[in-house]
N, C-alpha and C positions, 0 to 999 in steps of 0.2 A: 488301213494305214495307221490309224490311231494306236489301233492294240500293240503294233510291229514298234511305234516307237516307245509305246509302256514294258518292253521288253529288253534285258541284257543285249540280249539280238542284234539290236542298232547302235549302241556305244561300240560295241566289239566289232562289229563289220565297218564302222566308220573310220577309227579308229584302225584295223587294218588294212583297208583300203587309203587313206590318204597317205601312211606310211609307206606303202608298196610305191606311188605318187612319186615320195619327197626321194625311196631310193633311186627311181629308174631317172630322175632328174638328175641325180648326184650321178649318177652314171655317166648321163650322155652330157653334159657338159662341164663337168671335171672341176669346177668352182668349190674353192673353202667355203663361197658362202652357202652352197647348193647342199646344207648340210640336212640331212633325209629328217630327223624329227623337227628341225625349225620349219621345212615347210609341211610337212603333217600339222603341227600347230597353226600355224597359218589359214590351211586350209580348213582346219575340222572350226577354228575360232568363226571364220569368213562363213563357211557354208552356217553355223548355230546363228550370226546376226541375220546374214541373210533369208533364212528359212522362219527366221523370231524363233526357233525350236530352246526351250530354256534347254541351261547347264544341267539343271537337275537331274532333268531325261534323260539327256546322255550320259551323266554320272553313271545311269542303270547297269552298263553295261562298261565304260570306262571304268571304274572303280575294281570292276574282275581284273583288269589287266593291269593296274596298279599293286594287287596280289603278290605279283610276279617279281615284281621288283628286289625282294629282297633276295629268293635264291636265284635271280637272275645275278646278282652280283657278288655274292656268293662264289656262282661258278667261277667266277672271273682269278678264282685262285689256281686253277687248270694252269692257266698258261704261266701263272709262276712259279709254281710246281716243277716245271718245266728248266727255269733261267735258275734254278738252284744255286748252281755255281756264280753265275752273275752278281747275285743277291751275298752270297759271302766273301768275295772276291771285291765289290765296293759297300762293304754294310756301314760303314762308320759315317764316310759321306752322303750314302742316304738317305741314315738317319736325319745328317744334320741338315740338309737339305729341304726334308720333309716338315722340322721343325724351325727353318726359317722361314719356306712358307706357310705354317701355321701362321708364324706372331705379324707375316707380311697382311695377312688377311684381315687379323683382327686391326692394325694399324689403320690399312686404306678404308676400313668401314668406318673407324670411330674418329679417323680426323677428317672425313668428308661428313661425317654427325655433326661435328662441329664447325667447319665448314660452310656447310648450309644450314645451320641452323635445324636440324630434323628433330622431330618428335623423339625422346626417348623410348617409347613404346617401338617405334620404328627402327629406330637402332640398334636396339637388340634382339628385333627379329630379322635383321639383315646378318650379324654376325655370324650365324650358321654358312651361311651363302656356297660355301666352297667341301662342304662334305655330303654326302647321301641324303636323301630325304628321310627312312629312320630315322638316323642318327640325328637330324638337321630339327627335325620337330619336337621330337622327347629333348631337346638340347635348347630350343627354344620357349618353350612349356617351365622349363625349370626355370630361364634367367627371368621370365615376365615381357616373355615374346611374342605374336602372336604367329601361332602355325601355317597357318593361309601364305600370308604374306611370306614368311621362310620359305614355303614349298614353290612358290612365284621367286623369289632370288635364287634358289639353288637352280630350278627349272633354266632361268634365264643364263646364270653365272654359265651351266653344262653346254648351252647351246652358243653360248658366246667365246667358248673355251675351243669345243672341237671344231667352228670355224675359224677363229684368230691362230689357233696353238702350232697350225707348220709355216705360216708365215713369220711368227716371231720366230721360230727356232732359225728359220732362213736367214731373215731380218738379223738376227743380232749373231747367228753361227753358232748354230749351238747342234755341232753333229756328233755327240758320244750320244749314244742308244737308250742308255743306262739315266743320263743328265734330263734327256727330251722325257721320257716316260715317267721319271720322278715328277719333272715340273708338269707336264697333261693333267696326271693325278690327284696333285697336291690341290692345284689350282680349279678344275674343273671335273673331279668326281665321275662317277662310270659311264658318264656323256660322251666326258671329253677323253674315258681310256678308249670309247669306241672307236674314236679318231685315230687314237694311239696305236690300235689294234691294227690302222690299216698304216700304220707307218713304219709297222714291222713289231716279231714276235718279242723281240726285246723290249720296244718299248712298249707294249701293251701289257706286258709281265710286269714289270715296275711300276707302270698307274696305278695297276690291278693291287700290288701291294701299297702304294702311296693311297689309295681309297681309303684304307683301314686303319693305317694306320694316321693320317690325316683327323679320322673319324673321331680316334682315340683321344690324342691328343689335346685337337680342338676343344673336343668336352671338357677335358680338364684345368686347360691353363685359360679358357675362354669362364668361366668364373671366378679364376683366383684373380687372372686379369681387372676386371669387373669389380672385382672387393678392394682389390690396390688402388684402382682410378679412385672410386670412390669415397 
């Protein structure tokens, strides 16, 4: 049993297994909260305290499937490839859509910094919070972030995103295709396009591109931000 857990082996079977778990729940009882990697988290955090198994171990083979992540989101350009005409048919509004949720993002971070009083160091590793992990970490690295913690806000922000994201859209009525899939994107990165994805082809096309360009963005005006406050 030892060797089995000194091996990739058991990150990656764990790791797909509880996954497989959090889907066939999202299935059979149809809940926004019943979202498939929050309770993969869940369970894989529950079974490591309960078993005392450290993080490290399971890094072994958790870390391979981290890998993934970037051409996994990558692909996600497929289905926007697709909504071609959508994408030039409203470009101007989502752009600007996209770039009001940028400056929305960095706003709720740095007047809840202030707010509560938070560590500086903390603050600016929260303002990645709402784009990829890539991008979230070299982005966090540059301002005097720490990575860790970044990778724990974006983790949380994605999962809190594609359980809340068709309630608001209901909640506040927000039924153009085009409108829902910018805000998924903008707000909660390829977690919460996976949401997007099952709320139709449209709006998982426009996450898909609110990812990136979100990504962009963020980088840029999230230090000129930072030198202005300053």
């Amino acid at each position: 049993m030892h060797d089995v857990l000194n091996t990739p082996f058991f990150g990656i079977v764990l790791t797909i297994v509880a996954y497989e778990i959090g889907v066939a729940c999202s299935r059979k009882f149809k809940f926004a909260i019943c979202n498939p990697m929050m309770i993969a988290a869940v369970l894989i955090i529950g079974f490591l305290m309960i078993t005392g198994i450290e993080l490290e171990t399971y890094n072994l083979g958790g870390d391979y499937i981290s890998i993934f992540l970037g051409p996994a989101t990558a692909v996600l350009a497929v289905p926007l490839y697709k909504q071609l005409n959508q994408l030039k048919a409203h470009l101007f509004p989502i752009l600007i859509g996209i770039l009001v949720g940028c400056f929305t993002s960095f706003a709720v971070v740095s007047l809840s910094a202030s707010l509560f009083h938070i560590d500086d160091v903390l603050h600016l590793s929260l303002l990645p919070k709402s784009i990829t992990i890539p991008m979230g970490v070299e982005l966090s690295k540059s301002i005097g972030g720490i990575p860790a913690i970044t990778i724990a806000s974006i983790v949380i922000t994605g999962i809190t995103g594609g359980v809340v994201a068709p309630i608001i859209c209901k909640v506040c009525k927000i039924k153009h295709p085009v409108a829902q899939g910018i805000a998924v994107g903008t707000a909660s990165h390829a977690v919460g396009t996976a949401k997007a994805l099952e709320m139709g082809e449209v709006q998982g096309a426009m996450s898909s591109l609110a990812i990136g360009v979100t990504g962009v963005l963020t980088s840029i005006i999230t230090p000129i931000l930072l030198h202005w406050i300053a």
